[in-house]
C-alpha positions, 0 to 999 in steps of 0.5 A: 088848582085847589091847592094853590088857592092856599096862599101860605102852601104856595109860597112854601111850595115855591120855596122848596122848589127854589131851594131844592133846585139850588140844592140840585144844581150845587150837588151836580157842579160838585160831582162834576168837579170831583170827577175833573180832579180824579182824571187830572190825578189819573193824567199826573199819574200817567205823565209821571210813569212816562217819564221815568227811565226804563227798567224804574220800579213803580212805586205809585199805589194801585189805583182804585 
C-alpha cells in the first residue's frame, strides 16, 4: 500500500479504472450489436430466398 499513500496517483488510478471500465463496457455492447445486425442480415437473406418461386435465379452476393 506504498502506492496508494500518493494522493494524486490514486485519483489517477481510479480515473483510468473508471474510464477504461466504460470504455470496456461501450466496446462489448457495440460488438454485441454488430453481431445481432449480421444475423438479422443472414434471417432477411434467408427469408427473402424462401420466398422466391421455384426455379428463380439467386442474385444475392456471396456471403462473407
Amino acid at each position: 500500500m506504498i502506492l496508494a499513500t500518493s494522493e494524486a496517483f490514486t485519483k489517477t488510478f481510479g480515473l483510468i479504472c473508471t474510464f477504461g471500465g466504460i470504455g470496456l463496457i461501450v466496446m462489448i455492447i457495440s460488438v454485441y450489436i454488430a453481431i445481432q445486425i449480421r444475423g438479422e442480415h443472414r434471417q432477411n437473406r434467408e427469408y427473402l430466398l424462401s420466398r422466391r418461386p421455384p426455379g428463380a435465379r439467386d442474385s444475392s452476393p456471396p456471403e462473407t
